[in-house]
TORMI-143728 format. One line per 2 residues: their letters; for each residue y, z, x of C-alpha. Coordinates in steps of 0.02 Angstrom, whole numbers. Example, Ala and Ser with C-alpha at 12.3 -4.5 7.8 and 13.67 -1.06 7.14 Angstrom:
<pts>
AS> -225 390 615; -53 357 684
</pts>
This chain:
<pts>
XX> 1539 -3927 2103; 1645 -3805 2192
XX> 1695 -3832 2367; 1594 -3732 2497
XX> 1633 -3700 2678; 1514 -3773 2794
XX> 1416 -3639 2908; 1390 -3655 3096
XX> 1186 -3692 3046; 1132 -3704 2897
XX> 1028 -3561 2822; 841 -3541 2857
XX> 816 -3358 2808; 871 -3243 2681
XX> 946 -3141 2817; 1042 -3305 2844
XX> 1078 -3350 2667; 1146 -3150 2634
XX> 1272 -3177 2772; 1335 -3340 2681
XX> 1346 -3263 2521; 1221 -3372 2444
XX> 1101 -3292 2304; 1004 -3441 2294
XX> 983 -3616 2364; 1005 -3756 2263
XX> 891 -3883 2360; 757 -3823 2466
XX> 744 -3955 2632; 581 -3949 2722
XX> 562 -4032 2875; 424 -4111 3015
XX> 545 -4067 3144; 623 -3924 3224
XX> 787 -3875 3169; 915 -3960 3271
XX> 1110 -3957 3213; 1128 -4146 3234
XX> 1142 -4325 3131; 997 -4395 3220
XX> 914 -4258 3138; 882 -4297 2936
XX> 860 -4142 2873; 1020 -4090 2963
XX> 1115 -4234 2903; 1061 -4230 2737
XX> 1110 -4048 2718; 1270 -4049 2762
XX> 1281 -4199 2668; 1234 -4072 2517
XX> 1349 -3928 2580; 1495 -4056 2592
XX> 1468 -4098 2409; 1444 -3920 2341
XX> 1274 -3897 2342; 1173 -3743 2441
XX> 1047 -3827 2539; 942 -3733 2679
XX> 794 -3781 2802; 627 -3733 2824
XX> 579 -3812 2991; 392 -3839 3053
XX> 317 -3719 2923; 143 -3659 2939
XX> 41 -3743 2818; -115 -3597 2809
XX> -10 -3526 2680; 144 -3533 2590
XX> 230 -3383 2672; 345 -3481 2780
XX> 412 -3602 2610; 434 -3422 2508
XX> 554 -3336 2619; 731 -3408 2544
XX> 641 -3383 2372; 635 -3545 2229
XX> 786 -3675 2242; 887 -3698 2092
XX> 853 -3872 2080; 714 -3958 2209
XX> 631 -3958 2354; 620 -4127 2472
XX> 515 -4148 2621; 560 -4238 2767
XX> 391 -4264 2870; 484 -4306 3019
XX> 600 -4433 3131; 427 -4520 3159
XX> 256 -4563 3056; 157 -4387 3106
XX> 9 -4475 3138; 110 -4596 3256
XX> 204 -4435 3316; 28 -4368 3355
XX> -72 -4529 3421; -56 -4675 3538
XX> -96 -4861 3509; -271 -4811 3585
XX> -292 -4669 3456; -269 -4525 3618
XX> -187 -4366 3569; -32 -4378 3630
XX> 31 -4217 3758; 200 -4200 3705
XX> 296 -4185 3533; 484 -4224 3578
XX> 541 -4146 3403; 452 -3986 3431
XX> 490 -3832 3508; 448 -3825 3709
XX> 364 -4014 3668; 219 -3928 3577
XX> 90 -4017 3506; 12 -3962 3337
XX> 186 -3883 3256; 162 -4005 3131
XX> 12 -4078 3013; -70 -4261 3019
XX> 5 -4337 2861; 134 -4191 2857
XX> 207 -4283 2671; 59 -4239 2601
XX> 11 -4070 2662; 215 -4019 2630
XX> 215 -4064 2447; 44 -4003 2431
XX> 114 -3838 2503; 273 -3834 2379
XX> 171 -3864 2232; 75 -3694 2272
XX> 234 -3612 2318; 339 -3660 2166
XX> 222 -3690 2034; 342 -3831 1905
XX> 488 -3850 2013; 536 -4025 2068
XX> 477 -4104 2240; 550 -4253 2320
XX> 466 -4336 2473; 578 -4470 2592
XX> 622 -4528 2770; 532 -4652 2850
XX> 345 -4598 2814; 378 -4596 2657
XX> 489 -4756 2663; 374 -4847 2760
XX> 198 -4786 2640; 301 -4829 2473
XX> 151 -4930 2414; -33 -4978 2440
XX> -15 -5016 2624; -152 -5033 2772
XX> -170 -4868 2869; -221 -4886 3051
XX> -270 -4723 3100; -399 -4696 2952
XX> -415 -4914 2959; -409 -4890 2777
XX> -314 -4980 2613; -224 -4816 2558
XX> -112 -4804 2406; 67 -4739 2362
XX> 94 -4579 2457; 197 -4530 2295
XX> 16 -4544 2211; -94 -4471 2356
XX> 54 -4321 2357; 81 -4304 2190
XX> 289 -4284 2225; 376 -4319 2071
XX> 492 -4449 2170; 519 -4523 2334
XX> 671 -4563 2404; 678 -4696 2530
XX> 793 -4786 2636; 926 -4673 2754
XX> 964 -4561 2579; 1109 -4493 2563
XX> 1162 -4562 2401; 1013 -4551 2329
XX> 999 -4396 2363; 1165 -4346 2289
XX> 1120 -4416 2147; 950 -4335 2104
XX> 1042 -4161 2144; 1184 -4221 2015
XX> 1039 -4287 1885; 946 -4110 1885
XX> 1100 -4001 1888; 1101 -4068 1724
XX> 1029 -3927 1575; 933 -4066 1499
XX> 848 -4133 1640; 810 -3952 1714
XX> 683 -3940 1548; 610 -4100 1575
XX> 652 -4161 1737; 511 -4305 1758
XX> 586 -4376 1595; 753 -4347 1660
XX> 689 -4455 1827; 610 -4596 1747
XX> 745 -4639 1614; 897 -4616 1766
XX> 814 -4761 1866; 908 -4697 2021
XX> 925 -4830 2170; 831 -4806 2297
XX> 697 -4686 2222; 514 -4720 2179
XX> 401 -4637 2010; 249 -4640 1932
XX> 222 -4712 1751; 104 -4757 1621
XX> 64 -4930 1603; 152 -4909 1433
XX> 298 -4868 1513; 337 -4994 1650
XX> 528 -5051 1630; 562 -5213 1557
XX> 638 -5296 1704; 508 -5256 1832
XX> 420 -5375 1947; 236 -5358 1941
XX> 166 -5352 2118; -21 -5344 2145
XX> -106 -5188 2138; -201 -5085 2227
XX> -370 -5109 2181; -348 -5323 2192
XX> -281 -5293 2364; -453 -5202 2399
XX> -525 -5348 2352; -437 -5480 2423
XX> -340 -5423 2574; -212 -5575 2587
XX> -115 -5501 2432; -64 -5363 2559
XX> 61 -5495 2661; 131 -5550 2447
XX> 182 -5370 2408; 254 -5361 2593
XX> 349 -5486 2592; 414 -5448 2402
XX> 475 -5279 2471; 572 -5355 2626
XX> 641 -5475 2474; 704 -5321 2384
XX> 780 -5238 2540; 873 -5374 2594
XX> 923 -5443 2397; 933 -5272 2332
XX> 865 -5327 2198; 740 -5329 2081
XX> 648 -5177 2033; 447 -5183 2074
XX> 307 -5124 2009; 121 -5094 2052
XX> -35 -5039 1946; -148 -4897 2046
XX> -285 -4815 1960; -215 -4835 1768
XX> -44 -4773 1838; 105 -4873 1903
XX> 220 -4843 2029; 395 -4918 1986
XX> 486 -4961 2144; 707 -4959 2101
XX> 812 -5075 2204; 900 -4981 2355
XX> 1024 -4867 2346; 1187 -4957 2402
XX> 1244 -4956 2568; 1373 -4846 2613
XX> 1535 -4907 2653; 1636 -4887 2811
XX> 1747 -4715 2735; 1582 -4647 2692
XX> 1484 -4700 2858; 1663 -4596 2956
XX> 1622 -4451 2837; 1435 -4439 2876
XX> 1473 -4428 3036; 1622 -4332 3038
XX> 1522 -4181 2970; 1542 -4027 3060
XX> 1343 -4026 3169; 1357 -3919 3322
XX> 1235 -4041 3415; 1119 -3878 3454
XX> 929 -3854 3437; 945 -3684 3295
XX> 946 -3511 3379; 812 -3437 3339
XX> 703 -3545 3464; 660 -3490 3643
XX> 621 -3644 3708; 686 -3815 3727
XX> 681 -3965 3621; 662 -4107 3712
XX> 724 -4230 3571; 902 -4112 3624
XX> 913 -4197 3808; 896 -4360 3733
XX> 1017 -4375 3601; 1165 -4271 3690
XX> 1256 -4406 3769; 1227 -4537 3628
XX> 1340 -4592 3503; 1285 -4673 3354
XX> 1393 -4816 3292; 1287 -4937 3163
XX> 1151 -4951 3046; 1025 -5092 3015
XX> 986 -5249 3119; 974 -5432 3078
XX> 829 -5473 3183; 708 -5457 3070
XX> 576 -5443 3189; 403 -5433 3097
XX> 328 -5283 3164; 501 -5178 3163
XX> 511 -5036 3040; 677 -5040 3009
XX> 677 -5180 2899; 611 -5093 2749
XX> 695 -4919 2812; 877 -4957 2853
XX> 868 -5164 2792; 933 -5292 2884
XX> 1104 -5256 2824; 1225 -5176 2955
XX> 1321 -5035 2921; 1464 -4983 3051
XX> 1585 -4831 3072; 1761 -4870 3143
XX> 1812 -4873 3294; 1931 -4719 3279
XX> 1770 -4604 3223; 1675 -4649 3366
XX> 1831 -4627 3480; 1847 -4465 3414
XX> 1648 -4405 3419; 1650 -4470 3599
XX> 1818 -4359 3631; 1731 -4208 3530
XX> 1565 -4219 3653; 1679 -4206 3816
XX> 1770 -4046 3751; 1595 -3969 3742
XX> 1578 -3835 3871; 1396 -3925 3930
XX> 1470 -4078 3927; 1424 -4179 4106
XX> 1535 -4338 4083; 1390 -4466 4042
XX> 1370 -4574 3881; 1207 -4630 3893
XX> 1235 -4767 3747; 1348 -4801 3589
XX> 1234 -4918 3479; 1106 -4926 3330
XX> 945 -4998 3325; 1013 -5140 3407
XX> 1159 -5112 3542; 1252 -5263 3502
XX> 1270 -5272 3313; 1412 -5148 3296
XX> 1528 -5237 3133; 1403 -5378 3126
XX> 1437 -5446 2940; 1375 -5612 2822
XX> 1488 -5695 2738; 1358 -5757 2611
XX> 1307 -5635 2460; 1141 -5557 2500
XX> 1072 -5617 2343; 1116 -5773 2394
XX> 1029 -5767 2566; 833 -5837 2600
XX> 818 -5811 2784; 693 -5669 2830
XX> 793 -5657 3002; 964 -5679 3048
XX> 932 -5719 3205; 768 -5802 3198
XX> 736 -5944 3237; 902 -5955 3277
XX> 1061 -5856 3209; 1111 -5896 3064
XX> 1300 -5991 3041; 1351 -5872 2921
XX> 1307 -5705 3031; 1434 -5651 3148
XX> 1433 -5507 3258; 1619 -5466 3349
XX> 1539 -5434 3531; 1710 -5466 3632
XX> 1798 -5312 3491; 1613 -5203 3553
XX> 1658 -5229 3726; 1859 -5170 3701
XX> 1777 -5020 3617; 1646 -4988 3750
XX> 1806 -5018 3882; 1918 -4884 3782
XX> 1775 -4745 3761; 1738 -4764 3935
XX> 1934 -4737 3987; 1918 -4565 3885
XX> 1975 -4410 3979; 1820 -4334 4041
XX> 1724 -4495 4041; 1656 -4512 4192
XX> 1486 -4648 4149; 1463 -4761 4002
XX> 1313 -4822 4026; 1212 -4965 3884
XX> 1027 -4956 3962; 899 -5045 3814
XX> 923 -5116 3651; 1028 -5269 3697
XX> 968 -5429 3597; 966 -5537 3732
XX> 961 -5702 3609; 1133 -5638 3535
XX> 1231 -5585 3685; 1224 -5739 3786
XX> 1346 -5811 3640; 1465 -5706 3710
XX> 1545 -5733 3872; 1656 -5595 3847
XX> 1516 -5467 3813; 1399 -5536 3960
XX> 1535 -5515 4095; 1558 -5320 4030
XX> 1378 -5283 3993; 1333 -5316 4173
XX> 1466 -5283 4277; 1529 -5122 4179
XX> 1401 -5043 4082; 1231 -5077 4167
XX> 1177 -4950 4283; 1058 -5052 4386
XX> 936 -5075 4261; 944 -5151 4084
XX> 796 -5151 3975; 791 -5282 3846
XX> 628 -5335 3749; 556 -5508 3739
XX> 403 -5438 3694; 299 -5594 3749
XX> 345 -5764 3816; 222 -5862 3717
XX> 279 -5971 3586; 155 -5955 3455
XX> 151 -5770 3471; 348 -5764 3480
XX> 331 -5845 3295; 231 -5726 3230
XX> 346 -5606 3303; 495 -5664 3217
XX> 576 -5684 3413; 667 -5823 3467
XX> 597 -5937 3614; 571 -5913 3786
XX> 712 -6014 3815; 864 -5903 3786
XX> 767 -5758 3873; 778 -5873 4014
XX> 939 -5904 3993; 1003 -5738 3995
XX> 918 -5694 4138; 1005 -5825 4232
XX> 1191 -5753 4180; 1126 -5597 4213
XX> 1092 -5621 4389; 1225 -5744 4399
XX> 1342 -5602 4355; 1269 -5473 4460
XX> 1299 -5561 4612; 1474 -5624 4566
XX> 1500 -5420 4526; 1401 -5391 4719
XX> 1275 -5270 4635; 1082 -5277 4623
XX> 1044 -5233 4483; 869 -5263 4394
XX> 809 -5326 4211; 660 -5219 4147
XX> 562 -5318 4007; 480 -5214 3840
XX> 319 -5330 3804; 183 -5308 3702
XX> -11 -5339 3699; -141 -5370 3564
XX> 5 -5423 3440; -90 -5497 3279
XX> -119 -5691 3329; -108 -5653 3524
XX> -275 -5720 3598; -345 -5675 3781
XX> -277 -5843 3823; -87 -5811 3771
XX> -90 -5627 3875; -136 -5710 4023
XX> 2 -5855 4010; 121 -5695 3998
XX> 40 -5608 4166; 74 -5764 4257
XX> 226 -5793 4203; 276 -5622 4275
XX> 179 -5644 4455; 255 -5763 4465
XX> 437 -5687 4461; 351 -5556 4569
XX> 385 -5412 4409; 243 -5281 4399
XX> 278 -5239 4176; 322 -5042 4181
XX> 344 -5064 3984; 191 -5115 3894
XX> 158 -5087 3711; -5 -5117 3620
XX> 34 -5171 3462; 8 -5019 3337
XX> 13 -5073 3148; 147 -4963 3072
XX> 131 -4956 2873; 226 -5065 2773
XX> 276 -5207 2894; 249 -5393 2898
XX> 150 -5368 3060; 32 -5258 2983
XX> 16 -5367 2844; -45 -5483 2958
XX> -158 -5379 3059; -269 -5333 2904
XX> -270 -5492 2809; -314 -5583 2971
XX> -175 -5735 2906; 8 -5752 2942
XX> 151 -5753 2809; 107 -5949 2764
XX> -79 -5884 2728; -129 -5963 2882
XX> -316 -5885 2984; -240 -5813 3135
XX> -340 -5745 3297; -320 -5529 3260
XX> -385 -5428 3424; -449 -5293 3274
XX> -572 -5190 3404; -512 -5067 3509
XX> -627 -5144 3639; -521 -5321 3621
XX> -361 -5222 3584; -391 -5127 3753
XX> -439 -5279 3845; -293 -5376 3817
XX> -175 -5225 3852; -275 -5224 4013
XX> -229 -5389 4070; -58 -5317 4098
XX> -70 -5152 4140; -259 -5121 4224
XX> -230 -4928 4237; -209 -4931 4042
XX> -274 -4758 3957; -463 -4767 3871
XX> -506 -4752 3679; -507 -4555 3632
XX> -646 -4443 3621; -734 -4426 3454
XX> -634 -4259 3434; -489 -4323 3467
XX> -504 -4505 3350; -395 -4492 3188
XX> -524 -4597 3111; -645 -4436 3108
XX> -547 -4352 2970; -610 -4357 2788
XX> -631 -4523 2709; -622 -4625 2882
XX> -748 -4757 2929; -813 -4834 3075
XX> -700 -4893 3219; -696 -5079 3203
XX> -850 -5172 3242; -951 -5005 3320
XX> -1128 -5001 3298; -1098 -4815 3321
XX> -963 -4706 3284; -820 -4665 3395
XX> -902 -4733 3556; -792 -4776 3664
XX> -782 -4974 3709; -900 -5027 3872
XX> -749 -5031 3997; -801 -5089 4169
XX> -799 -4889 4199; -955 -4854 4342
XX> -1026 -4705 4213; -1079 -4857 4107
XX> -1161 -4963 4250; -1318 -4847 4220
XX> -1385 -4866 4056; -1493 -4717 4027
XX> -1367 -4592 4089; -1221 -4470 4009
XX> -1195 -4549 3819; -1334 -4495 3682
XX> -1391 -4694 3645; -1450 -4703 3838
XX> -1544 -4554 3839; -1717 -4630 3797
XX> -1791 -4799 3846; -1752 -4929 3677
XX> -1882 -4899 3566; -1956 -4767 3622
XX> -2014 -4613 3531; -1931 -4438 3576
XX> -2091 -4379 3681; -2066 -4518 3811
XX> -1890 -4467 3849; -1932 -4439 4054
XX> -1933 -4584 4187; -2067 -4658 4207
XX> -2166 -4546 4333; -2336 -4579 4319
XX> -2364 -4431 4216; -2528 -4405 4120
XX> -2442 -4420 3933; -2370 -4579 4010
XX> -2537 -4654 3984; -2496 -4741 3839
XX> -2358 -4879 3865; -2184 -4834 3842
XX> -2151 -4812 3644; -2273 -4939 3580
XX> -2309 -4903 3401; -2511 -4872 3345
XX> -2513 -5064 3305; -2482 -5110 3471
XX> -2580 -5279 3454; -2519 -5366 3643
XX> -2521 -5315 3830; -2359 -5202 3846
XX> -2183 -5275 3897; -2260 -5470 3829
XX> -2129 -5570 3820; -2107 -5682 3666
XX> -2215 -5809 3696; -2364 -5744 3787
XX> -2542 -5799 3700; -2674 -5658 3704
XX> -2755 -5643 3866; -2918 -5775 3886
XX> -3051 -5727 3781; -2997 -5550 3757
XX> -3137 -5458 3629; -3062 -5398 3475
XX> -3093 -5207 3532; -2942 -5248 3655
XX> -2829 -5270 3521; -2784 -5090 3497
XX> -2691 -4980 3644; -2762 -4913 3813
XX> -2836 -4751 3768; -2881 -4760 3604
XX> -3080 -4753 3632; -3153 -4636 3735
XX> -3197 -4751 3866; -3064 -4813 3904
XX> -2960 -4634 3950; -2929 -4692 4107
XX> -2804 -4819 4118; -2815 -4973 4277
XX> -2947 -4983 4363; -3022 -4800 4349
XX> -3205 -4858 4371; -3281 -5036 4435
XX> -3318 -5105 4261; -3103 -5094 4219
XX> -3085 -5186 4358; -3105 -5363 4278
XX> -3046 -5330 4092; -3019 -5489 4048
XX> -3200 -5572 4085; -3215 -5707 3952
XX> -3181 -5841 4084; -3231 -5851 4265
XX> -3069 -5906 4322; -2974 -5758 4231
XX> -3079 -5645 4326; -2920 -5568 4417
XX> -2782 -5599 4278; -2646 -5488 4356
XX> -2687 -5494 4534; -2697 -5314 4540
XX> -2491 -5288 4512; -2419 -5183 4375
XX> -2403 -5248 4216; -2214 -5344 4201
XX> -2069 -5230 4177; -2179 -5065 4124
XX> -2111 -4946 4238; -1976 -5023 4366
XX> -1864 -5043 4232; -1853 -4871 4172
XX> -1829 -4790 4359; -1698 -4709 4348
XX> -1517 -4759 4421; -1563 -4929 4368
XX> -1499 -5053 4264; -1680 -5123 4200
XX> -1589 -5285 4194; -1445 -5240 4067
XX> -1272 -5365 4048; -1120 -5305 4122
XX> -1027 -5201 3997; -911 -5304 3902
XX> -735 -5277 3915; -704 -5257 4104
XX> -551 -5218 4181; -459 -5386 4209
XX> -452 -5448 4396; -257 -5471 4395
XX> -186 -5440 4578; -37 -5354 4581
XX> 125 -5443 4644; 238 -5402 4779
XX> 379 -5369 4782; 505 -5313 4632
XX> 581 -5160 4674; 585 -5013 4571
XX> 656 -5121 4422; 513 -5259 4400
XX> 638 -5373 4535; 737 -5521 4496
X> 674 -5637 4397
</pts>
């Protein structure tokens, strides 16, 4: 391909694409997010990645998906078109654990809400399609990564298949991408595969990529996983084809396949990682760190990526409910330390540059060069680190610290600062690492996550015990006071994890009264697609196959989170619930849809008042709808049907009154001497005559319960709404940080 020059941003107009001197583009990149010129950024990444290889990529950011004006303006690509939904799931970009519309989009314009679609992979490709009727359409990053396969969907609490099937893409792409990506561009440059590119796609069997077969065609050396519709039927097979996908991450190796409504999806091993020359030249590429132009507001995403430096991939932890592990695997990737010296030398040149590195890291800030020395195909651990690191995992903390030491000496350098992703179980091993982690690069708070303290739950998590957290709180405050600063650890936790009971949420909220810490970090559990966790949370068994306790309600999910944090937010509205779109069904366990769980909130303390199911006495017909109020269509008791047979409001039980004539058997009112109800004239007086001692059955009170209970205001008697808010006091104490342990 011939060398190109990369531009300041890449092209999203044909205004844009003139001034380059491009014609055409050769791979159309359409993206979730706004356009920012950065490598946290994939569609950014991955098209200079293009550019830097010879091919004309450009970016249509945020499109408006009404029609397909905003995908037509640079015309057809040469070659394909990918979508990127997005640096998050768009439904978890859009909702919170509680199903709430969230108020902010940090990867949109101004923070704006609604700049992007709920299941943006689908609505993208489906938008593509229109635009280039024939032309190829790739789908990746991590919603596509992480939907790969049959997998549970929380927001629609739904078994959903493939998004390559439900998007009809002719390929997915998952993992990070660049070489994958590379190499479908390189496969349909080709003449050949530009006639017949889905041929071309299934016979390359590119790494990393993901297709659609017939049965006939499934390639010899596939492992058969099970498929979607025996899932359906038998949710435990859900945590098999998990765990045979975490397999092929970590092994990279062998190729799956699964069976989906007489298709099959064939699943490649991953692309290979990329070395350390080709990590320095990903990053090396030329990205002016700037939100695009053309927009007139802020993107808030900017602000929090400007002082960070990127210096891994992957993490060993293994944690069960972490995405990364079938996104990025579990093997770690590093740049040198001369290309992060020399990013962190570019950023202070900038002109906006204030002097503060807010982190260099990954998804773990301690793994930086962390390397087995066993053959992953060799390796059967699901963790390196749990349940406790692994003897043939190393990770060079004392060479991180000389690194963090020699950025932060940097001319115009004036804070380095390493605020959260620590793993706490891994840094007490070094002493070396401790002593500069707290008394150089901890700005008086450090936010690590233990997520929970019990030890049941920490299995499930794939977290070591509670006894290294302990430990590393000691050294830590040991350290701060040798260093004579107060400085504060700030836990991540999480609630309603799958096999968490009531029980094991309030071990964790005493454990922290009593250390006087008041959690600012709380995370309900939300069951992202694709992970172990999740597997878990819809087959109701852990990974052995095991029945585990699953808070599935939001009522129990809410209560639990509730126990730690009593000023937690409330389910949604019905208009707001993802579960209303098409094809959803009923929250978990709710005899009605989308109400929200009985709270302890003092709206529900009256039952007839504000929600639709309260607005009529039970069992009663729509005419009695008013209090009782003495009324003259009120003469009749409260909703009893024609066959009313027994005095109203008997309770179960109660024998027919003494000697009672059969005439009595039918309702007050229904012959014409009896239109007057109690006691009207002197004969009424004593209906019940048969016996002389019944002469005054009911003394002359009202009849039990038939109109007290429906005045209104009260509570005629009704429980205590379930789920309350849990009476934990708060603790004194703390400080601003959650106070020494």
């Amino acid at each position: 391909m011939p060398e190109l020059q990369q531009p300041e941003f890449l092209p999203t107009t044909r205004a844009e694409m003139d001034a380059l001197g491009w014609d055409e583009l050769d791979v159309l990149l359409v993206s979730g997010d706004a356009y920012v010129d950065s490598h946290s950024f994939a569609a950014a990444l991955l098209g200079r990645w293009l550019v830097a290889h010879g091919y004309r990529a450009g970016i249509i950011a945020q499109p408006a998906w009404e029609d397909t004006a905003d995908v037509l303006r640079m015309g057809r690509p040469r070659l394909f078109a990918a979508v990127s939904p997005g640096a998050l799931d768009s439904m978890l970009a859009h909702y919170t654990a509680f199903r709430k519309k969230r108020g902010e989009d940090a990867y949109s314009p101004g923070g704006k809400t609604g700049l992007r679609p709920n299941r943006a992979g689908l609505v993208y490709t489906g938008l593509l399609r229109r635009a280039f009727p024939g032309l190829p359409v790739a789908i990746g990053g991590i919603e596509a990564s992480l939907r790969r396969a049959s997998h549970y969907d929380f927001w629609s609490d739904s078994l959903r298949r493939s998004i390559l099937l439900d998007s009809k893409a002719d390929i997915l792409l998952y993992g990070m991408g660049e070489k994958s990506i590379l190499d479908l561009a390189d496969l349909l440059g080709g003449a050949a595969a530009r006639q017949r590119p889905m041929d071309a796609i299934a016979h390359a069997r590119l790494r990393g990529s993901v297709y659609a077969v017939h049965p006939d065609a499934i390639p010899g050396d596939a492992e058969e996983l099970p498929s979607h519709e025996a899932i359906l039927d038998d949710a435990g097979l859900l945590m098999k084809a998990t765990l045979a996908f975490e397999r092929q991450m970590l092994l990279e190796d062998p190729c799956l396949v699964q069976r989906s409504a007489g298709r099959a999806v064939v699943f490649e091993p991953p692309a290979a990682l990329l070395s350390e020359k080709e990590m320095d030249a990903v990053y090396a590429l030329p990205f002016t760190r700037r939100a695009h132009p053309s927009y007139a507001e802020e993107i808030p995403a900017v602000a929090m990526i400007e002082g960070s430096v990127t210096s891994h991939r992957g993490c060993g932890g293994g944690c069960s409910f972490c995405a990364l592990a079938i996104h990025q695997g579990r093997r770690v990737q590093s740049r040198s330390e001369g290309s992060i010296l020399r990013e962190v030398e570019a950023l202070a040149r900038r002109p906006e540059w204030k002097g503060s590195l807010t982190d260099i890291g990954g998804p773990s800030a301690n793994m930086w060069q962390a390397a087995c020395d066993v053959a992953a195909k060799n390796c059967k651990r699901a963790s390196c680190l749990f349940p406790k690191r692994c003897r043939h995992f190393h990770a060079p903390q004392e060479k991180l610290a000389a690194l963090l030491r020699r950025a932060a000496a940097l001319p115009g350098v004036k804070h380095l600062r390493v605020a959260s992703g620590v793993r706490h179980d891994l840094a007490v091993e070094s002493a070396e690492y401790m002593r500069a982690l707290v008394g150089e690069f901890t700005g008086g708070q450090l936010k690590i996550a233990p997520e929970h303290i019990n030890g049941k739950t920490l299995r499930l998590m794939r977290k070591t015990p509670l006894a290294l957290w302990n430990h590393f709180l000691r050294e830590f405050n040991r350290l701060s006071g040798e260093c004579g600063k107060e400085q504060y650890v700030v836990p991540y936790l999480m609630s309603a994890f799958p096999g968490c009971t009531d029980a094991d949420m309030e071990e964790l909220a005493a454990w922290l009264k009593v250390r006087g810490w008041r959690p600012q970090q709380v995370q309900c559990f939300i069951p992202s697609p694709g992970t172990v966790a999740t597997a878990m949370f819809y087959a109701k068994q852990d990974e052995e196959g095991l029945p585990i306790h699953v808070a599935r309600t939001d009522g129990e999910r809410l209560f639990q989170h509730r126990i730690l944090v009593p000023d937690a937010e409330p389910s949604p509205r019905r208009e707001e619930d993802p579960r209303a779109e098409r094809g959803g069904r009923k929250p978990f366990g709710a005899k009605k849809p989308f109400r929200k769980p009985l709270a302890g909130k003092k709206e529900f303390r009256k039952p007839f008042e504000s929600k639709k199911e309260f607005d009529k006495p039970f069992g009663a017909k729509k005419e009695f709808r008013k209090p009782s109020g003495a009324k003259k269509e009120f003469t009749k008791p409260f909703g009893e049907k024609k066959e009313f047979a027994k005095p109203f409001s008997e309770k179960k039980g109660f024998k027919k009154p003494f000697g009672a004539k059969k005439e009595f058997t039918k309702p007050f009112g229904e012959k014409k001497e009896f239109a007057k109800p109690f006691g009207a004239k002197k004969e009424f007086t004593k209906p019940f005559a048969a016996k002389k001692d019944s002469a005054k059955p009911f003394s002359g009170r009202k009849p039990s319960g038939a109109k007290k209970s429906f005045a209104p205001g009260k509570s005629s008697g009704a429980a205590r709404p379930a789920g309350g808010r849990p009476r934990f006091a708060k603790a004194k104490g703390g400080g601003k940080g959650g106070g020494k342990p």
